[in-house]
C-alpha positions as CSV (number, residue, x, y, z in Angstrom):
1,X,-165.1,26.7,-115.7
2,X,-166.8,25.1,-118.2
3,X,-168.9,22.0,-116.8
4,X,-170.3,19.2,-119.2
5,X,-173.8,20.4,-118.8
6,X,-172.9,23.4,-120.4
7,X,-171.2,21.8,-123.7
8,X,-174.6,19.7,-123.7
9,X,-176.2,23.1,-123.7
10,X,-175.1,24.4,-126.8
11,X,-176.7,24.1,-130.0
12,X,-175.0,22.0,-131.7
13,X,-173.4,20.0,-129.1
14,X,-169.9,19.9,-130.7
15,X,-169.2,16.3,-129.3
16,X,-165.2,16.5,-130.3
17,X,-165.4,18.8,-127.2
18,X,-167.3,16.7,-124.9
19,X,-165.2,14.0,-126.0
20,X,-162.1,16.0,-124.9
21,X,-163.6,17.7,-121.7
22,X,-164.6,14.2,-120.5
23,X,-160.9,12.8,-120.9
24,X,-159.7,16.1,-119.3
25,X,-161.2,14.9,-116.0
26,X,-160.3,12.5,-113.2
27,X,-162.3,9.5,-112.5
28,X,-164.3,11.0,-109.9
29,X,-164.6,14.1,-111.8
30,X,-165.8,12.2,-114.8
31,X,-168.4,9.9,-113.0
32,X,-169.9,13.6,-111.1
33,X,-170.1,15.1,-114.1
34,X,-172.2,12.6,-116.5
35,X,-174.3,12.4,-113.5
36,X,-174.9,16.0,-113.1
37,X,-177.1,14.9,-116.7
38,X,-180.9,14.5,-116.5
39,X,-183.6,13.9,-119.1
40,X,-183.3,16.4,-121.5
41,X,-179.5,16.4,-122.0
42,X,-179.1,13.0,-121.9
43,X,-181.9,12.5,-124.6
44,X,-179.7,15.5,-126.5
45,X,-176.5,14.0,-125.9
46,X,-178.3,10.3,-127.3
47,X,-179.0,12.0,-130.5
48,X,-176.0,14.1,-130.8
49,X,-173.5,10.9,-130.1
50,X,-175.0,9.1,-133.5
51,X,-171.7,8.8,-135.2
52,X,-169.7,10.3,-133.0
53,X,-167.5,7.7,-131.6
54,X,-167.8,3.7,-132.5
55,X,-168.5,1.7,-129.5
56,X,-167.2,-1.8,-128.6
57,X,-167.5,-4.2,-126.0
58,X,-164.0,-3.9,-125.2
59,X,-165.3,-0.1,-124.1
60,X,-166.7,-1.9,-121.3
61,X,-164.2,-4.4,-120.7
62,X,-161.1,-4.3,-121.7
63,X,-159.4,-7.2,-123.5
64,X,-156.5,-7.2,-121.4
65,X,-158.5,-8.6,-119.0
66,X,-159.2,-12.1,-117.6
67,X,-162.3,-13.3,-117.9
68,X,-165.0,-13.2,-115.2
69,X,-163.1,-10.4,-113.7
70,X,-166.1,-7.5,-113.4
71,X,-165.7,-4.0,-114.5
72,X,-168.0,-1.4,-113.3
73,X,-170.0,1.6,-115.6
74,X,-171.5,4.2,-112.9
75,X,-174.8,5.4,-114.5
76,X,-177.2,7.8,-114.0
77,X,-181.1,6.7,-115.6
78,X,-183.5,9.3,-116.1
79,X,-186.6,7.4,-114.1
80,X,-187.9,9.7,-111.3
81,X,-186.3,7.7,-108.0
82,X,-183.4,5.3,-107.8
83,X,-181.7,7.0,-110.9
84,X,-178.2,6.6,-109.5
85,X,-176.8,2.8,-110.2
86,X,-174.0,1.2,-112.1
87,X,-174.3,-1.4,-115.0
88,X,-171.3,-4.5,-114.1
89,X,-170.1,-6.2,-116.9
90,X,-167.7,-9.4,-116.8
91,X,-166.3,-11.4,-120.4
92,X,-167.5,-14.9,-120.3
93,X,-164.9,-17.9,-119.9
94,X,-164.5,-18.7,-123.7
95,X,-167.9,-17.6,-125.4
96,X,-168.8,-19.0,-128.6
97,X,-169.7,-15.3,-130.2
98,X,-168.8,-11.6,-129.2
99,X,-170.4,-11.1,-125.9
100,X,-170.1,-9.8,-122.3
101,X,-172.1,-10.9,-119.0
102,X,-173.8,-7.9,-116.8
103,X,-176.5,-6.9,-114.1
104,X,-177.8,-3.7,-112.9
105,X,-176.0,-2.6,-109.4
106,X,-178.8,-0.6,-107.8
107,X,-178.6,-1.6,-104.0
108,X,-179.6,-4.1,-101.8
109,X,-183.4,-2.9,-101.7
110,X,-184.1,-2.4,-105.2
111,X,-181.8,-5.4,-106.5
112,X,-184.2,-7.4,-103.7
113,X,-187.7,-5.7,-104.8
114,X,-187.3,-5.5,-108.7
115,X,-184.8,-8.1,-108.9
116,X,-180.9,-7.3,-110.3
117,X,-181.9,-6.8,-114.3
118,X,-179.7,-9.1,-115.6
119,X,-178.4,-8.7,-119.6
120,X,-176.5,-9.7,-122.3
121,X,-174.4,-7.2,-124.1
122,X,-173.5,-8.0,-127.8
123,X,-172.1,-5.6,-130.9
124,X,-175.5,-4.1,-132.7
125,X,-175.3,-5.7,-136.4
126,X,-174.3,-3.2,-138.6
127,X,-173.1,-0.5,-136.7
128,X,-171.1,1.2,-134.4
129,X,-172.8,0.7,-131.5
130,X,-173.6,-1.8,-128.7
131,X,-176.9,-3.5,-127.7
132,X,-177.8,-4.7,-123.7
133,X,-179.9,-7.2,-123.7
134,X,-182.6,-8.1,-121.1
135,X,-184.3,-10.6,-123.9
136,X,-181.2,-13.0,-122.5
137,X,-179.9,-13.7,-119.2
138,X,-176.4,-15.1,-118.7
139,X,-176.2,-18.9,-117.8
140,X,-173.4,-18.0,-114.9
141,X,-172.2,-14.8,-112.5
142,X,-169.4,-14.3,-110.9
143,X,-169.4,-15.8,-107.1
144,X,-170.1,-12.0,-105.8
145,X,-172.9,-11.3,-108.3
146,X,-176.6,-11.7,-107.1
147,X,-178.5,-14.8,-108.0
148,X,-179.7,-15.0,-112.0
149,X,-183.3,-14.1,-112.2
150,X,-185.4,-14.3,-115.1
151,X,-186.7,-10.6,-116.1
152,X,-190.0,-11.6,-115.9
153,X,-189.6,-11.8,-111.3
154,X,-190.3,-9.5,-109.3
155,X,-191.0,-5.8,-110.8
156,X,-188.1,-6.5,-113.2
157,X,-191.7,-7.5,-115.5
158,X,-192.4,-4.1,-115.3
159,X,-188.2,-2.5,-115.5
160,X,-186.1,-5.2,-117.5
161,X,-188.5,-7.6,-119.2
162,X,-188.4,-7.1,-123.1
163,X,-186.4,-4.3,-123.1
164,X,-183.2,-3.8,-124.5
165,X,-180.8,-0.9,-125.1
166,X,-179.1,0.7,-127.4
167,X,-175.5,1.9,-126.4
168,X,-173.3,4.7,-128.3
169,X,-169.9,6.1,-127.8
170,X,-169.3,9.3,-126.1
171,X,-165.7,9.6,-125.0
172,X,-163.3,7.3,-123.9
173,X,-164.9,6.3,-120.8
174,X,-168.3,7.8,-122.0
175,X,-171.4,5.8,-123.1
176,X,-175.1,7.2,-123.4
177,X,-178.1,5.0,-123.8
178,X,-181.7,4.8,-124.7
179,X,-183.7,1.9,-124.0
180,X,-186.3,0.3,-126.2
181,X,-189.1,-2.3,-126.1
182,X,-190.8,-4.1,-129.1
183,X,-188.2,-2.3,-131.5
184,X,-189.8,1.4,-130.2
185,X,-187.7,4.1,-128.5
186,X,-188.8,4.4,-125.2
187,X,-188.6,7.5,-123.2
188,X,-185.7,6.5,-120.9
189,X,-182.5,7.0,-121.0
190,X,-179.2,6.4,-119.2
191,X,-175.4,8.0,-119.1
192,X,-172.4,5.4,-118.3
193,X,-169.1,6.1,-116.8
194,X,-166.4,3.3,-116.5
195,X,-164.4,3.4,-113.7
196,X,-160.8,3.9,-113.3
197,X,-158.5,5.4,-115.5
């Protein structure tokens, strides 16, 4: 059976078919098989996504929803421990521009000893694509939500602070991200699966 890693393997990565194996698969499926992705395909599947699919914030929440009501992306980042984690999102309470709320669910001891890497994702100007944003924290979380730290606590100084990333469309539940810092592509990058249906 044909796995994603294996349509990431080809040369090139015909993404109408990684768009339509993805979509194939349950919700479980789906979130075991974008993590099954480390460094090199997901740096493949980045580059290979330009294009591919426009991205939206209603990709991460959908706009049938109420607001503050949180909508989790499993993820797997391609640092060397704690790679497994999820990126929550929530829509504000009436925003005054085009934006969603998040934090990065990694567990009780990292969310505690780097700190929760709060964000603010907003449409990229000019393209298809959407930006996270650790340059901004949200002003309010949802009740369940960790406390709001600044980026520059903890080891989030060395994670979160000045960072940002860059977010493209893979498949209908699919997103692939690279982070950057200062405007510069940094070596690090990160698959997202939204859960559900």
């Amino acid at each position: 059976m044909t796995t994603l890693r294996d349509l990431v393997d080809q040369d090139p990565i015909d993404m109408h078919a990684v768009e339509a194996h993805l979509d194939s698969l349950s919700s479980e499926g789906r979130v075991a098989e974008t993590r099954s992705l480390g460094r090199q395909r997901q740096a493949r599947l980045f580059d290979a996504a330009a294009g591919h699919r426009a991205v939206s914030l209603d990709h991460f929440v959908a706009p049938s929803l109420p607001p503050m009501h949180e909508v989790v992306h499993h993820g797997r980042n391609t640092l060397p421990a704690f790679s497994s984690f999820a990126k929550v999102f929530a829509r504000p309470e009436a925003p005054d521009r085009p934006v969603l709320w998040g934090y990065n669910r990694a567990g009780g001891f990292v969310e505690t000893v780097v700190g929760p890497g709060y964000f603010v994702a907003r449409p990229l100007d000019a393209t298809d694509e959407v930006l996270v944003d650790y340059l901004e924290v949200p002003p309010a979380r949802l009740e369940a939500w960790p406390e709001i730290l600044p980026n520059s606590a903890r080891l989030s100084a060395f994670v979160y602070n000045g960072t940002q990333d860059v977010l493209r469309g893979v498949s209908n539940h699919v997103a692939i991200g690279r982070a950057f810092k200062a405007g510069k592509p940094m070596s690090a990058w990160f698959i997202l699966c939204r859960e559900g249906t």
